[in-house]
C-alpha positions as CSV (number, residue, x, y, z in Angstrom):
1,X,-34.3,7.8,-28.7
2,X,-34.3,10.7,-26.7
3,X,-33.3,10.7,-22.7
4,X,-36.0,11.7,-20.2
5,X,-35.7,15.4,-19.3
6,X,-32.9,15.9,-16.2
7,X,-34.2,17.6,-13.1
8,X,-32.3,20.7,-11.9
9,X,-32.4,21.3,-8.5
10,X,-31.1,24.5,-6.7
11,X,-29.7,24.5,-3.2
12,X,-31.7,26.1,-0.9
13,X,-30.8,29.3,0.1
14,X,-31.3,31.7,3.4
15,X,-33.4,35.3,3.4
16,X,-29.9,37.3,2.4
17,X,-27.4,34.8,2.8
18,X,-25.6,32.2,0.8
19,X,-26.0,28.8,1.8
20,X,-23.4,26.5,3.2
21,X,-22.0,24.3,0.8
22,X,-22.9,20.4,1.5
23,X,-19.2,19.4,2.2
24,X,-18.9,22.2,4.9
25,X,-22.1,21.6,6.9
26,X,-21.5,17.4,6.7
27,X,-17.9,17.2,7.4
28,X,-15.1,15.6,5.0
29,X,-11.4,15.4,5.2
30,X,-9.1,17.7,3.3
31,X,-8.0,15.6,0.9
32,X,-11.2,14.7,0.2
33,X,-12.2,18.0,-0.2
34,X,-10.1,18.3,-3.1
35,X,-10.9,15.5,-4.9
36,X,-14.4,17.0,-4.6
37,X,-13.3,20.0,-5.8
38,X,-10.5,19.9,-7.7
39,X,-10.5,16.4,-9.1
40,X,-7.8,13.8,-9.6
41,X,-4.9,16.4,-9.3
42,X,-2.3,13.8,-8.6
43,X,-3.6,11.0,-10.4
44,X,-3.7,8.8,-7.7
45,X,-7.2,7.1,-8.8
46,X,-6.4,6.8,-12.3
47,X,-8.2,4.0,-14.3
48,X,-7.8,2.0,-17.6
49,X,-9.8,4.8,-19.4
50,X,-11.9,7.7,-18.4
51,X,-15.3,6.2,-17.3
52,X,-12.5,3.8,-15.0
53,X,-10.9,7.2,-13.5
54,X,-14.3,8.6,-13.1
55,X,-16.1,5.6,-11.2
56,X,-13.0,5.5,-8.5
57,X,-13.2,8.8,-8.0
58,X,-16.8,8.4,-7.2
59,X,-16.4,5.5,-5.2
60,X,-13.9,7.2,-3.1
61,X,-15.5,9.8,-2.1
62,X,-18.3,7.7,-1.4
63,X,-16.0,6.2,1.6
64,X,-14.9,9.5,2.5
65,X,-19.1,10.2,2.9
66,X,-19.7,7.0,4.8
67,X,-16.9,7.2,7.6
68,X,-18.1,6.6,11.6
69,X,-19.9,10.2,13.2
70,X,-20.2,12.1,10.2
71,X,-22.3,9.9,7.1
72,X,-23.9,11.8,4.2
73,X,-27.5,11.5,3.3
74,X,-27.7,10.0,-0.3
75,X,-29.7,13.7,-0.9
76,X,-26.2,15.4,0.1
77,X,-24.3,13.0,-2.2
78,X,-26.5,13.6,-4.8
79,X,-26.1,17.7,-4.6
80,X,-22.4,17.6,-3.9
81,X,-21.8,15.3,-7.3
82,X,-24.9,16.2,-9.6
83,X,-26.6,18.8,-8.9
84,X,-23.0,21.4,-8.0
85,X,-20.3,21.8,-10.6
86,X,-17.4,20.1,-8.9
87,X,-14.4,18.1,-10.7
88,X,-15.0,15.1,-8.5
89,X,-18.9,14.7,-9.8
90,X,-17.8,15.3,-13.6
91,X,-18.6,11.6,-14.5
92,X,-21.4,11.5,-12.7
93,X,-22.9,14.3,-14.3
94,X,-22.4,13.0,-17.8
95,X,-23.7,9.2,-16.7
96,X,-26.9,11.5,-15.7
97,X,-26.8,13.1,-19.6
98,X,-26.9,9.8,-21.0
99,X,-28.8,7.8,-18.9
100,X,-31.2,10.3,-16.8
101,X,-31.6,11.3,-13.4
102,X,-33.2,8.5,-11.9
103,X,-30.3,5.5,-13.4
104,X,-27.5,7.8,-11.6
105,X,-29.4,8.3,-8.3
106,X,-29.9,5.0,-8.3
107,X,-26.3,3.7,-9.2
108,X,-24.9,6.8,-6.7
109,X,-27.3,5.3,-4.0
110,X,-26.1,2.1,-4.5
111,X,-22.2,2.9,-4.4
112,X,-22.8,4.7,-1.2
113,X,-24.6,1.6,0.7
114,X,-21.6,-0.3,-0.6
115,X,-18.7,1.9,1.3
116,X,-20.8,1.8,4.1
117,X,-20.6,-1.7,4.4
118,X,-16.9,-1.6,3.5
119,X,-16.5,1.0,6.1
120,X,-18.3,-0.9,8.6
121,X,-16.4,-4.3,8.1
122,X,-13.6,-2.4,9.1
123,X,-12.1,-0.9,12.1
124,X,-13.4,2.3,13.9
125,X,-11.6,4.9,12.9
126,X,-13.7,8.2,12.8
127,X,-10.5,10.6,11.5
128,X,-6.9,10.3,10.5
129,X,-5.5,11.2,14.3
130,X,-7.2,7.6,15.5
131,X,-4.8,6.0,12.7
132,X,-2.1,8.1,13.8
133,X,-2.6,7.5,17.3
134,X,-2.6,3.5,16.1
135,X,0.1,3.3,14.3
136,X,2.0,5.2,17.2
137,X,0.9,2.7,19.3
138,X,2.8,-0.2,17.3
139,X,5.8,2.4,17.1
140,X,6.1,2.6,20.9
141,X,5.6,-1.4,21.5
142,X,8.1,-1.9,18.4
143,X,10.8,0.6,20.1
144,X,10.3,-0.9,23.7
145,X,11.4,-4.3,22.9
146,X,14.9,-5.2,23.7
147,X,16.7,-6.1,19.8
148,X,19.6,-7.6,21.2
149,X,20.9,-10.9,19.3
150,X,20.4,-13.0,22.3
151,X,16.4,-11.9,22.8
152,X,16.2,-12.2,19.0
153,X,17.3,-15.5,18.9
154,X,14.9,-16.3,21.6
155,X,11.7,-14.7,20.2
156,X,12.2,-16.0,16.7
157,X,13.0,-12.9,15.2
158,X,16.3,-11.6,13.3
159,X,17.8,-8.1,13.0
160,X,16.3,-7.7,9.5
161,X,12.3,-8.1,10.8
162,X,13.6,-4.5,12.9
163,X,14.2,-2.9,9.4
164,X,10.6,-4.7,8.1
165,X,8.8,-3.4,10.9
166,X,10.5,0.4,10.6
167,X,9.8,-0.1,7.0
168,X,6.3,-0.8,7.7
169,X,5.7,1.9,10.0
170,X,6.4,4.6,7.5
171,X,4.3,2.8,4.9
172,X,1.1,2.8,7.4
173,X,1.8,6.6,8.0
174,X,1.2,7.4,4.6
175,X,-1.7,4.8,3.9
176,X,-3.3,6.7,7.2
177,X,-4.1,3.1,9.0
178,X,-2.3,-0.2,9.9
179,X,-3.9,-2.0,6.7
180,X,-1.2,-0.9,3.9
181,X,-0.1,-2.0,0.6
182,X,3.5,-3.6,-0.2
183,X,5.2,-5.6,-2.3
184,X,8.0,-7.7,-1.7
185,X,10.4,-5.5,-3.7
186,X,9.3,-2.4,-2.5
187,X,10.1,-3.1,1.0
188,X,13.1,-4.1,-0.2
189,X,14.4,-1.3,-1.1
190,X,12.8,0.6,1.9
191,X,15.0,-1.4,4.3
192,X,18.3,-1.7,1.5
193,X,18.2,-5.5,1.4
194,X,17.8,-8.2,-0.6
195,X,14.3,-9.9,-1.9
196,X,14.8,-13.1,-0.2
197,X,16.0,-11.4,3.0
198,X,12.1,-9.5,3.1
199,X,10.3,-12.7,2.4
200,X,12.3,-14.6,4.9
201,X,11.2,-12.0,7.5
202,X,7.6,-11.7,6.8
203,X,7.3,-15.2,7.5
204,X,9.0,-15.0,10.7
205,X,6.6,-11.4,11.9
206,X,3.4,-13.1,10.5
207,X,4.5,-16.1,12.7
208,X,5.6,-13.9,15.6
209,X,2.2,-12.3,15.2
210,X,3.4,-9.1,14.1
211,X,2.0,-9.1,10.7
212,X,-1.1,-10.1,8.9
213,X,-2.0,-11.2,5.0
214,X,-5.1,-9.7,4.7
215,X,-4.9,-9.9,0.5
216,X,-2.0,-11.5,-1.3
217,X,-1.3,-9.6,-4.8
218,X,-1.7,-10.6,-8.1
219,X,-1.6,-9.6,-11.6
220,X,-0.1,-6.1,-12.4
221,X,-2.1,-3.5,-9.9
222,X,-3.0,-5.8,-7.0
223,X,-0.4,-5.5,-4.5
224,X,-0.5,-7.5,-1.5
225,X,-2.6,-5.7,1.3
226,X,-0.7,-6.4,5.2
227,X,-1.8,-5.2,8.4
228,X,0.5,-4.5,10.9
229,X,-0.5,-5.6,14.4
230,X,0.6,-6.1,18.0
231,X,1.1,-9.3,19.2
232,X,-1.6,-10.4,22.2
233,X,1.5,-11.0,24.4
234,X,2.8,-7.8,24.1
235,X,-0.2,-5.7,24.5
236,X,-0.5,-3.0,26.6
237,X,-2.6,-3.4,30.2
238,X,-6.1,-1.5,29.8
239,X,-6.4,1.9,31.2
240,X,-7.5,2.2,35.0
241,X,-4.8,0.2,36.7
242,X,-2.7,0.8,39.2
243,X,-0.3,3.5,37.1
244,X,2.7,1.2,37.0
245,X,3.8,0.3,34.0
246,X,3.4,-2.0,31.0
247,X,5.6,-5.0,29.9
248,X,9.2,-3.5,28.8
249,X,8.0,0.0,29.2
250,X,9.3,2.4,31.1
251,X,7.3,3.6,35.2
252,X,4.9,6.5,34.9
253,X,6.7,9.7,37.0
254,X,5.6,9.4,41.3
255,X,5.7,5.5,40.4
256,X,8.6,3.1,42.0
257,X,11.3,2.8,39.5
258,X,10.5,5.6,37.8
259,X,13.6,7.9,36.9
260,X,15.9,4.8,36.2
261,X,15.9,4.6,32.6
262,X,18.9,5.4,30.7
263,X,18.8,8.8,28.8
264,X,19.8,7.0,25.1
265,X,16.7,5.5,23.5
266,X,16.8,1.7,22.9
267,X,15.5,2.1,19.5
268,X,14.5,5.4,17.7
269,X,12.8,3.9,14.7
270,X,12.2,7.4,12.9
271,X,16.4,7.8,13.3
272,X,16.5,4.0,11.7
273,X,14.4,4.6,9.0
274,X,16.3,7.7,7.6
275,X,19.1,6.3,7.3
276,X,18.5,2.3,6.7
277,X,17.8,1.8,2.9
278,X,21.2,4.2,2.2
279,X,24.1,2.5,0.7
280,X,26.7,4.0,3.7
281,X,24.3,1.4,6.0
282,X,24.4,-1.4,3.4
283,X,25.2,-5.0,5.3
284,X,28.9,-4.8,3.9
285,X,28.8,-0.9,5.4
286,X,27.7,0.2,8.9
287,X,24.8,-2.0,8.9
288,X,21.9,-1.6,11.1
289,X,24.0,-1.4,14.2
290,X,25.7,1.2,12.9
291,X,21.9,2.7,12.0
292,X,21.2,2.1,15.8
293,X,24.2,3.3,17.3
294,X,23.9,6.9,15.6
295,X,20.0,6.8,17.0
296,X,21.4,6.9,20.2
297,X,23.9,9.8,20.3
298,X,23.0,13.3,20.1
299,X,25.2,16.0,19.3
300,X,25.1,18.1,22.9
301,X,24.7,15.3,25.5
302,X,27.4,12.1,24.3
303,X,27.7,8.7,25.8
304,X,30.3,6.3,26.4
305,X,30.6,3.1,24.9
306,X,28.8,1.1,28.0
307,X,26.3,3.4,27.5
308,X,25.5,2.6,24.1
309,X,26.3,-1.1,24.7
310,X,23.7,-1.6,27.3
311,X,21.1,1.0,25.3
312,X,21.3,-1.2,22.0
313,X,21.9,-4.7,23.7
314,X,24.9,-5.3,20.9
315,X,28.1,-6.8,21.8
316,X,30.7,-5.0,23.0
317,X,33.2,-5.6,20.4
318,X,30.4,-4.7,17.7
319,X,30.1,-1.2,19.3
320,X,33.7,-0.5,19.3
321,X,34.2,-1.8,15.8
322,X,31.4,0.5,14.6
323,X,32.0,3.4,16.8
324,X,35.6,3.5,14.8
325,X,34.5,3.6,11.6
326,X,31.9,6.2,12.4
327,X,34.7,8.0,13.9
328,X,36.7,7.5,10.9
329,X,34.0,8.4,8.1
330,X,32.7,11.7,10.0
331,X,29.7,10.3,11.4
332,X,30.3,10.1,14.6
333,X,32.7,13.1,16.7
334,X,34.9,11.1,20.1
335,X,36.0,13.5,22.9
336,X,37.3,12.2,26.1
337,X,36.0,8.7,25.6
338,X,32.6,9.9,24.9
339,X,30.6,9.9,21.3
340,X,28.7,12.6,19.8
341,X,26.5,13.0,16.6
342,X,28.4,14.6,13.9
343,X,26.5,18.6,13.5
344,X,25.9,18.0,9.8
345,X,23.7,15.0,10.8
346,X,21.6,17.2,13.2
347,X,18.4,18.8,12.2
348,X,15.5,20.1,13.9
349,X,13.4,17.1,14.6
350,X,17.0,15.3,15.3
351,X,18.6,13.3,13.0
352,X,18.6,14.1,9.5
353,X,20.2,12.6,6.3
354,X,23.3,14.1,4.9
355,X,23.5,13.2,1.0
356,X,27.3,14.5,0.8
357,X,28.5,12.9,4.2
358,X,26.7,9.5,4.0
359,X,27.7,9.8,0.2
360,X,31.6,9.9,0.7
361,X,31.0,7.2,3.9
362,X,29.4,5.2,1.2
363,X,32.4,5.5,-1.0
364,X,35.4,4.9,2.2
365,X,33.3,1.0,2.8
366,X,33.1,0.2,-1.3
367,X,29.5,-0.1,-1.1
368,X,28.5,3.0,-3.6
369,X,25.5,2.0,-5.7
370,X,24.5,-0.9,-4.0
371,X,21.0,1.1,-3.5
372,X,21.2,1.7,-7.2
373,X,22.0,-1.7,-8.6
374,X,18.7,-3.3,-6.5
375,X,16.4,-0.4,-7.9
376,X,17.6,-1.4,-11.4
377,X,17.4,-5.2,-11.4
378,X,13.9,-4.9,-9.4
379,X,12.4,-2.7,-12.3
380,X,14.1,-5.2,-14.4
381,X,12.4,-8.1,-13.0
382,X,9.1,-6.2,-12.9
383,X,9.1,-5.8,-16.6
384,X,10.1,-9.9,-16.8
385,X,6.6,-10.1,-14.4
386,X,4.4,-8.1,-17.0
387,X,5.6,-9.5,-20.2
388,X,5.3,-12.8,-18.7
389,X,1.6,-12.2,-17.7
390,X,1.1,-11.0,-21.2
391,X,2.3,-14.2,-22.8
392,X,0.2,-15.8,-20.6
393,X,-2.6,-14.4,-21.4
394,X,-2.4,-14.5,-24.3
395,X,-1.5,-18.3,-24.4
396,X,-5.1,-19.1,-22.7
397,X,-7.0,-16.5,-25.1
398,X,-8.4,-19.4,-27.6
399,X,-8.0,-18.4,-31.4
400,X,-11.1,-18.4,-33.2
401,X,-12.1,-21.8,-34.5
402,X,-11.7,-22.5,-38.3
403,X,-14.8,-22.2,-40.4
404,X,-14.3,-25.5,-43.0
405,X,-17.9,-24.7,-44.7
406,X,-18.0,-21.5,-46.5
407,X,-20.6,-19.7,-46.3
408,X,-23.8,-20.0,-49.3
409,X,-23.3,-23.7,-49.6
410,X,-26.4,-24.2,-47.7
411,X,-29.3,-22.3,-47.5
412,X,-29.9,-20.9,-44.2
413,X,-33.8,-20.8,-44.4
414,X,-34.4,-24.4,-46.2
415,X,-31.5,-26.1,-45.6
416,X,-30.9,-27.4,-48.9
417,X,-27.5,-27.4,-50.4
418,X,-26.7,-25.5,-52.8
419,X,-23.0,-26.5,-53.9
420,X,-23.2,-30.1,-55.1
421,X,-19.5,-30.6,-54.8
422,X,-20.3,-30.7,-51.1
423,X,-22.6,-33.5,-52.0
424,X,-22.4,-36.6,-49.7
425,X,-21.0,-34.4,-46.6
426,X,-22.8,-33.4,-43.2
427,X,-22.3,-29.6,-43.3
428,X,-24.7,-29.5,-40.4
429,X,-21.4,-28.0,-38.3
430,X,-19.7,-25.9,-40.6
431,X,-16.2,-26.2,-38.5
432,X,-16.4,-30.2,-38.7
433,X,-17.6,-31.5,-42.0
434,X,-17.8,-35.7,-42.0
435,X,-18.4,-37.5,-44.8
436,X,-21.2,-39.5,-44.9
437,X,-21.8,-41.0,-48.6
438,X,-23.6,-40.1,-51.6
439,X,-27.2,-39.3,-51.9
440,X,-29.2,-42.3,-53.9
441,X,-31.1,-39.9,-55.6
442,X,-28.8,-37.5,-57.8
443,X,-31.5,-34.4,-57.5
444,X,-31.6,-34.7,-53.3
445,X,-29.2,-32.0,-52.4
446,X,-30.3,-31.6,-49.5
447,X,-27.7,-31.9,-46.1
448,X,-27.5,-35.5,-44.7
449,X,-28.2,-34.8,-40.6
C-alpha cells in the first residue's frame, strides 16, 4: 500500500533576504539549540533502540518549545522538525515517510500540548537564571544557619544532613532547578560517607522540611526525583519591609547592626563541597570540621583560633585538634598564633582542590582509598540490584502452557475426531484432556463436550 504523497513546504522568505530561522525568531535555550541542530551529541536522551532515542529527543524539545513567555506555535514546531533538515527532527521526518504528513502533525501536535501541561504543573521558571537565582536562594538560607552541635541537636539535624544539603546543591546546579535526581549511593559518594549514613539523613531533612519525595525510584532508570526546599520557618520576609534584616542573616549597610559580622563565613558550602567526598576529609581523617575550618581561612587575611571557634560554632578543643593536623599535613600555614590557607590550595574563585596535597594528607591519617573502596562495592551492589531484577522478572514471566492434544486429532471445521486412540477423551481443551468413557457406538468418533 502506498503512503499518501508528503507535503513540502518552503519557509517563507523576504524580497532579497533570507529568512530567520524558526528557533531564532521564537527563542530557545542553547542547549536546546543543539539538540535541534546537532542531535544527541552527548547521548544524554538515549533510548532502548532508535525510535526510543528519537521520541525523547522530540519530546524534549517539545518542553524546551512550551516554557513560560516564549511558546511555539505547533506551525513553528512543525517547520523546525519536518519541514528543515535538523538532527533533532530526524525521527520525525522518517515517522512522516512511513506514516504521512497528517499522522506526524498530529502525534507532534499532541506531544507539544502534553509539555505544556507538564510545564505548567510546574513552577514558573521562564530561563535558567530563575533556577539559578533559586537554588542560590536555598544556598544562602543553608549557609546562614548556625551548624554548631548544640543548634543541631536542637533542630533535629546532624552534621552529615550539612554534607546532604551541599551535596544537593551542586546536584540542583546541574539539573538547572530545585527538582533533581539522586540515588542513595550517589549521594553517597558526593558527601564520602556511608549508605546508611544518607538515608538516615534524608529522613531527618524531609522531616525538618528541607527536602521533598516528589518520585521514589524504581527499576533500573528511575531514580528517585527530590526537591530541595526551604523550610516555611526559615523563609525569608517579603520584599518592601523596613530594610532590616531576615532571620540569621546578616543587617543591610545604613541599617543598626550592620558592620558587626565577623569577616570568616560561617559556612562556605562551595569550599565544603570541593573538598568533602575526598578521602583526606574521610570521618577517620579531617572530617567535615576540618572541611569547615579550611572554608574559613584565606591565605592573605588569617584568623585566630577564637575566631574560627565562634565562626563555625565547634568546640574549642575540636578546633585546636584540627588546626594541628592541618598544620601538620600542609593544609593549613600558623604564624604568630594566627592560621592561614596553605597557597597550593588557593585558586582564583578561592579554594581549590590539590590532588597531590590532599593525596599525601590522605596517606599521613591512613584513610587512602576509602573514596575508592565505596565506588567499588556500590557498582558492586548495583550489578546485585540488576541481576536481581532480571531473575525476577523472569520468575513472574509465565512459561507457555503445555499443549497435551497434538494437533490433527480433531478436525478443526467439524469437530470430529480423527485419531481413535483418543477415543473416549474430552479433547475440547487441548492443554487438559479428561477422560470421559467410551463411546456406545464404535463408528461415533466424534469429541464428547
Amino acid at each position: 500500500m502506498m503512503s499518501p504523497p508528503v507535503r513540502e513546504r518552503t519557509p517563507v522568505r523576504a524580497s532579497g533576504r533570507r529568512a530567520v530561522p524558526v528557533w531564532e525568531r521564537r527563542g530557545l535555550s542553547e542547549r536546546m539549540r543543539r539538540l535541534l541542530l546537532e542531535g544527541d551529541v552527548t547521548g544524554r536522551y538515549g533510548g532502548t533502540n532508535d525510535a526510543d532515542t528519537g521520541f525523547r529527543i522530540t519530546m524534549a524539545l517539545a518542553v524546551a518549545c512550551s516554557q513560560p513567555h516564549r511558546p511555539w506555535t505547533p506551525a513553528d514546531f512543525y517547520e523546525a522538525l519536518l519541514y528543515t533538515p535538523t538532527a533533532g527532527g530526524t525521527w520525525a521526518r522518517k515517522l512522516r515517510e512511513r506514516k504521512g504528513t497528517d499522522y506526524i502533525e498530529a502525534k507532534l501536535a499532541g506531544m507539544l500540548d502534553k509539555a505544556r501541561r507538564l510545564v505548567s504543573d510546574g513552577p514558573v521558571i521562564a530561563c535558567r537564571q530563575d533556577a539559578i537565582v533559586a537554588i542560590e536562594q536555598v544556598r544562602q538560607v543553608v549557609e546562614d544557619q548556625s551548624w554548631s552541635t548544640a543548634d543541631l541537636r536542637n533542630n533535629g539535624l546532624h552534621r552529615s544532613d550539612l554534607k546532604n544539603l551541599v551535596a544537593r546543591l551542586g546536584l540542583c546546579e546541574r539539573a538547572g532547578g530545585l527538582e533533581h535526581g539522586a540515588s542513595v549511593r550517589q549521594l553517597a559518594e558526593e558527601m564520602g560517607c556511608a549508605r546508611a549514613t544518607v538515608e538516615a539523613s534524608n529522613r531527618r531533612l524531609v522531616d525538618g522540611d528541607w527536602l521533598e519525595l516528589v518520585k521514589s525510584g524504581s527499576g533500573k532508570k528511575h531514580g528517585s526525583v527530590w526537591r530541595l526546599k526551604i523550610p516555611d520557618r526559615l523563609r525569608p520576609p517579603a520584599a518592601g519591609g523596613r530594610g532590616g534584616a531576615g532571620v540569621g542573616r546578616s543587617p543591610t549597610s545604613g541599617f543598626r547592626g550592620a558592620g558587626t559580622v565577623p569577616t570568616a563565613r560561617t559556612t562556605d558550602t562551595r569550599a565544603i563541597g570541593t573538598l568533602m567526598n575526598h578521602d583526606a576529609f574521610h570521618h577517620h581523617g579531617h572530617g567535615l570540621s576540618g572541611a569547615r575550618l579550611l572554608a574559613c581561612l584565606d591565605p592573605l587575611d588569617g584568623h585566630d583560633a577564637d575566631t574560627l571557634r565562634a565562626a563555625t560554632g565547634l568546640h574549642r578543643s575540636t578546633v585546636q585538634r584540627r588546626l594541628r593536623r592541618l598544620v601538620d599535613d600542609g593544609l593549613v600555614v600558623e604564624r604568630d598564633g594566627r592560621f592561614y590557607l596553605a597557597p597550593t590550595l588557593t585558586g582564583p574563585d578561592g579554594l581549590r582542590r590539590d590532588e597531590d596535597l590532599l593525596a599525601a594528607s590522605a596517606h599521613e591519617l591512613g584513610t587512602t582509598g576509602r573514596g575508592l573502596a565505596r565506588q567499588q562495592r556500590h557498582r558492586r551492589e548495583r550489578a546485585h540490584y540488576r541481576r536481581w531484577l532480571d531473575e525476577r522478572r523472569a520468575r513472574r514471566t509465565r512459561p507457555p502452557r503445555l499443549v497435551l492434544v497434538p494437533a490433527g486429532v480433531v478436525d478443526t471445521d467439524t469437530g470430529e475426531l480423527l485419531d481413535q486412540q483418543w477415543r473416549g477423551w474430552d479433547v475440547s481443551d487441548p492443554h487438559h484432556p479428561t477422560w470421559v468413557s467410551a463411546p456406545a457406538d464404535p463408528q461415533e468418533l466424534r469429541t464428547c463436550s
